[in-house]
C-alpha positions in Angstrom: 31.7 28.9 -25.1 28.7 29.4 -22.8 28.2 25.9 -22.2 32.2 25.6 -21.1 31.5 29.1 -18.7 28.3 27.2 -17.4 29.7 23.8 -16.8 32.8 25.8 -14.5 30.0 27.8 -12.5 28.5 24.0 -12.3 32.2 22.6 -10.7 32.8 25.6 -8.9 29.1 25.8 -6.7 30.0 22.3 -6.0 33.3 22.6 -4.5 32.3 25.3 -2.6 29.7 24.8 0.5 28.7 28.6 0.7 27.0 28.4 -2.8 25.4 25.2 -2.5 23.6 27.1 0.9 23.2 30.5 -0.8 24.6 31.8 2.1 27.7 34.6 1.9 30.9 33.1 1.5 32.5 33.5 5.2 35.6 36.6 4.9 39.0 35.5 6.7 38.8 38.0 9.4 42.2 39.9 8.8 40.1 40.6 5.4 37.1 41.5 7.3 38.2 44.1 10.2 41.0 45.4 9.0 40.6 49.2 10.0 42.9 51.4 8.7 43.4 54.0 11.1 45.9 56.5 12.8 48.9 53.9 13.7 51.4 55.3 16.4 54.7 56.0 14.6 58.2 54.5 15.5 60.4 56.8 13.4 61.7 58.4 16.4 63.2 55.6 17.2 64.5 54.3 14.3 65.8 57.5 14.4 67.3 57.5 17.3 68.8 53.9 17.2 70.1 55.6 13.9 71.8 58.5 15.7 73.1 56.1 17.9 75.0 54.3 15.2 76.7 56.8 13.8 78.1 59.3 16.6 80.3 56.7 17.9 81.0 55.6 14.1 81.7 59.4 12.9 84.0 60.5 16.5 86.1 57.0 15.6 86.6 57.9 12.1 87.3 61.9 12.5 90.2 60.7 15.2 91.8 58.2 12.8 91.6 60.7 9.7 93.1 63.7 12.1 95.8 61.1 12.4 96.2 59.5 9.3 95.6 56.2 10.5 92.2 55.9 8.1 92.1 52.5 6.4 89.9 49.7 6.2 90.1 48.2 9.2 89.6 51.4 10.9 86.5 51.7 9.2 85.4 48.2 10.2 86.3 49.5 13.8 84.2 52.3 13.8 80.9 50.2 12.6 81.4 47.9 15.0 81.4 50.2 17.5 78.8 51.6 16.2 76.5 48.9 16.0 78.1 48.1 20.0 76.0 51.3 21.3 73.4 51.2 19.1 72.3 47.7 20.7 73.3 48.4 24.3 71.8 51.7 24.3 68.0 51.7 23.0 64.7 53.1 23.5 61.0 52.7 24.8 57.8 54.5 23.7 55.7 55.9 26.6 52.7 53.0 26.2 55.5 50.2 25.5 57.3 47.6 28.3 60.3 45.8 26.7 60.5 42.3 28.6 64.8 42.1 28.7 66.4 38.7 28.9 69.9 37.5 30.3 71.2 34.3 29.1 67.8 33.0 28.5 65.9 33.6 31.4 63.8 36.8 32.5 66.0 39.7 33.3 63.7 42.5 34.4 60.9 44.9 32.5 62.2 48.3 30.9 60.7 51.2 29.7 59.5 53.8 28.7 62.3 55.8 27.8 65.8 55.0 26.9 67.6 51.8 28.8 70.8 49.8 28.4 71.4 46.5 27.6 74.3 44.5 27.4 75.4 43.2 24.1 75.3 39.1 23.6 74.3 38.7 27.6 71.2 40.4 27.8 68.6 40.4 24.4 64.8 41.8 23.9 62.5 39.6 24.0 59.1 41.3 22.9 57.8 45.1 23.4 54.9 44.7 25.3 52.0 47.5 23.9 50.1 48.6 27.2 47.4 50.2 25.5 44.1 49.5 25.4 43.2 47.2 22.1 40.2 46.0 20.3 40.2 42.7 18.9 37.2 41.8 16.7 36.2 38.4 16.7 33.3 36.2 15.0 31.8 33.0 15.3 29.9 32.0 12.5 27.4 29.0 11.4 27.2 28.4 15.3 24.0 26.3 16.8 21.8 28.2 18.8 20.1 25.7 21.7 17.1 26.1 19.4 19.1 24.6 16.7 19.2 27.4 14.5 22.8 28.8 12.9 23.7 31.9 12.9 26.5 34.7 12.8 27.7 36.7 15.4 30.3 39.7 15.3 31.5 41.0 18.7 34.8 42.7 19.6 37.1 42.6 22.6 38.5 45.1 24.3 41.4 44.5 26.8 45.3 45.2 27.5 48.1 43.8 29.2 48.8 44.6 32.7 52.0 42.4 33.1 54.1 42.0 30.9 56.1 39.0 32.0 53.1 36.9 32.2 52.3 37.9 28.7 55.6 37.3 27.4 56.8 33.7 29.8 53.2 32.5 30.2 51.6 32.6 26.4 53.5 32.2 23.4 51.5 34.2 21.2 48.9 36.5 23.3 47.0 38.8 20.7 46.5 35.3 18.7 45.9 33.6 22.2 43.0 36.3 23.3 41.2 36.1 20.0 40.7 32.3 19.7 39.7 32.1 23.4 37.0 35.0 22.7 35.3 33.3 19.8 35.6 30.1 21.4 33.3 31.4 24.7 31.3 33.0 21.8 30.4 29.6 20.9 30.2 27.9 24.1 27.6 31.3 24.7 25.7 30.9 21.7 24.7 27.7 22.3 23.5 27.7 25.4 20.7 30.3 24.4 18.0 30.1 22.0 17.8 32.9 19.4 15.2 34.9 21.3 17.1 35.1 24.3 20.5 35.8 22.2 19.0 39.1 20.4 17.1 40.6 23.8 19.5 39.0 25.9 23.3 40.8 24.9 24.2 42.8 28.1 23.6 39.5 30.1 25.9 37.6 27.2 28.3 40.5 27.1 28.5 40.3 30.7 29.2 36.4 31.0 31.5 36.6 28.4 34.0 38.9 30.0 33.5 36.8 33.3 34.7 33.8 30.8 37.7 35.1 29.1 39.0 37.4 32.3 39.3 34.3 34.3 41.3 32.3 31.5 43.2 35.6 30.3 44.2 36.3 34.1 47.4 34.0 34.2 48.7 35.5 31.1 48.7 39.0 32.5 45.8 40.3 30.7 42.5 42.3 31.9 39.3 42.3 29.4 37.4 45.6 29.8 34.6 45.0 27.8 33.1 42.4 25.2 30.2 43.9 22.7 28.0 41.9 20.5 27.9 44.1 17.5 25.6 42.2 14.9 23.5 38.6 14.6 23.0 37.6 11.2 20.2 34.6 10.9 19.8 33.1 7.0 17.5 34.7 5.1 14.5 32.4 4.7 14.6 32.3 8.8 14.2 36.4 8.5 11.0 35.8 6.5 9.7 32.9 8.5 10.1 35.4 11.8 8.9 38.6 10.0 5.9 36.6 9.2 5.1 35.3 12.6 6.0 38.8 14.3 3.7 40.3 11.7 1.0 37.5 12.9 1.6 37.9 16.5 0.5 42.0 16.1 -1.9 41.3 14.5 -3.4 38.6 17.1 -2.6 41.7 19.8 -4.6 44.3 18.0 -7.2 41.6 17.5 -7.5 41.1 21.3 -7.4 44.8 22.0 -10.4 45.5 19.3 -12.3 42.8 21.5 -11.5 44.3 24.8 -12.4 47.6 23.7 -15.8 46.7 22.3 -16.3 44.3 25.1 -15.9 47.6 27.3 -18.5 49.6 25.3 -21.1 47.3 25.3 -20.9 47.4 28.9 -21.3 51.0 29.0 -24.6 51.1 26.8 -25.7 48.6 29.1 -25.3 50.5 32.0 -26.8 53.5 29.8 -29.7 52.0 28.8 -30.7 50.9 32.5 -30.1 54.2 33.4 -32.5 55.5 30.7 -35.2 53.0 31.1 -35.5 54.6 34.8 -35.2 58.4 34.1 -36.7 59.5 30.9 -35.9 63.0 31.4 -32.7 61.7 31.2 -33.4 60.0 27.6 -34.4 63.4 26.5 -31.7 65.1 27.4 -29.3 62.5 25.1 -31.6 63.0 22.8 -31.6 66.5 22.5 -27.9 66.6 23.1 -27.6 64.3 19.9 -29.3 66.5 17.7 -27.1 69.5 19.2 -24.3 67.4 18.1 -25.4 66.7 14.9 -26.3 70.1 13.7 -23.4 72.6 15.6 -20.6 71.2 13.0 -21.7 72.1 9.8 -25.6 73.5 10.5 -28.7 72.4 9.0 -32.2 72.0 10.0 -34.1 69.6 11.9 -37.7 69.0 11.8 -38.8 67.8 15.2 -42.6 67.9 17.2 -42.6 70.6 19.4 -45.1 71.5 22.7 -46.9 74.4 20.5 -48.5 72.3 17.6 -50.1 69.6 20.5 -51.3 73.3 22.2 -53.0 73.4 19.0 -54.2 70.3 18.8 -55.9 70.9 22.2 -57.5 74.7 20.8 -58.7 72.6 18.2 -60.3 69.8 20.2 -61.8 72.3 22.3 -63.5 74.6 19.6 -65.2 71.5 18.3 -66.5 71.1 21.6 -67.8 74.1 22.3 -69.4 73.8 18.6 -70.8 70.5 19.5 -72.4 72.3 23.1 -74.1 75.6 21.2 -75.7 73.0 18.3 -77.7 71.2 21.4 -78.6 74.2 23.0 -80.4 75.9 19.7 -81.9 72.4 19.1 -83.8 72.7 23.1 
């Protein structure tokens, strides 16, 4: 049985590329960013669509029962007037633009707030969202100029401004925005070397919303901002650039230890000619020294001192004086 489970691992590496590399298997990105967050509701109008429906339907049927004319057609009646208003009469939330069209061709914007329509004529098209949305994009395995492959995460944040370039212009904008950002996030990446792409993202953000709001401007959209969040470089390339950042401080404090000593050496220079010419000055380093030595943690020091060579001159002198009254006594 282990031998069966070993020889699937065997087929399955070998279909796919991400095991052969060792490298993470590459998430679909509706899988990867999907953020679950606070969604706007659109209950309240559902609701009121609802509402719509079935005022008309209820004030049709409450006639035909107060004069026993109820049957099925009325019935019938009533829902199809019903579902009459609740077409021609609808509703806009305050961050929406509803792109109206009249026997195929571009009508006029409405909304926010309630509007009319007219049935069969006149149909919605799209409900434009005017807010402010962040699209996360990635473009991975992508050639740096350096030829090394890497992943990048970034995410786009824009909105539309018009909505009848967004709805005649592009057939399908969010899907339209997303490949164009991780296409220029390609085209980016490799024109930079991977040095310049980690110390070099404002410039790249910056270049990259250049890019995209000149292609996105025909289709009635602004980009506000594009963000590299993340660079991911294989894992044997992280060592390889640990190791030679780990080298290169090491060369720096190498040269730093040389300057410094280089500096010193200077300096007793420059002492010892100073020295050599005073040597009141040598005995004042000297003595300083010792006072250095001993006012930390005491002791004694032991040095020659002007009184014992007094002595030694007392000494000299007696034996002189000795020597002078011996000759005398011998005359």
């Amino acid at each position: 049985m282990s031998d069966k489970a070993a020889d699937a691992a065997r087929r399955d590496s070998a279909r796919d590329p991400a095991k052969r590399s060792g490298r993470p298997r590459a998430v679909p990105s509706d899988e990867r960013y999907e953020v679950r967050g606070n969604r706007s509701s659109r209950n309240g109008v559902y609701l009121f669509g609802g509402m719509v429906f079935l005022v008309p339907f209820a004030v049709i049927l409450a006639v035909c029962a107060a004069a026993e004319a109820l049957s099925a057609w009325t019935i019938l009646a009533a829902a199809a007037v019903g579902l009459l208003a609740a077409s021609s009469i609808r509703i806009a939330l305050q961050w929406e633009k509803v792109v109206v069209l009249r026997l195929g061709r571009y009508s006029r914007e409405a909304g926010p707030g309630p509007f009319l329509v007219i049935p069969v004529l006149e149909s919605i098209t799209v409900c434009i969202d005017q807010r402010i949305i962040a699209t996360p994009f990635a473009a991975e395995e992508t050639l740096t100029a350096d030829l090394v492959s890497v992943d990048v995460d970034a995410v786009l944040f824009w909105l539309v401004w018009d909505a009848r370039l967004a709805c005649v212009e592009v057939e399908n904008y969010p899907k339209a925005v997303a490949w164009s950002a991780q296409t220029a996030l390609r085209d980016a990446i490799g024109r930079v070397n991977l040095a310049e792409l980690a110390t070099r993202r404002k410039q790249i953000d910056a270049q990259l919303q250049e890019v995209l709001a000149t292609k996105t401007e025909p289709w009635g959209i602004t980009i506000i901002s594009v963000e590299i969040r993340d660079i991911i470089i294989p894992t044997d390339l992280q060592d390889a650039l640990s190791k030679e950042a780990q080298a290169e401080r090491e060369r720096n404090a190498r040269v730093i230890l040389a300057e410094v000593e280089k500096d010193i050496s200077e300096m007793f220079v420059e002492a010892a000619e100073i020295y050599d010419r005073n040597d009141r000055a040598l005995q004042l380093r000297t003595m300083n020294l010792i006072y250095e030595s001993v006012k930390e943690k005491g002791g004694l020091v032991i040095a020659p001192s002007a009184f014992a060579e007094g002595f030694n001159n007392i000494e000299g002198a007696g034996n002189a004086t000795a020597e002078t009254i011996g000759q005398l006594l011998e005359r």
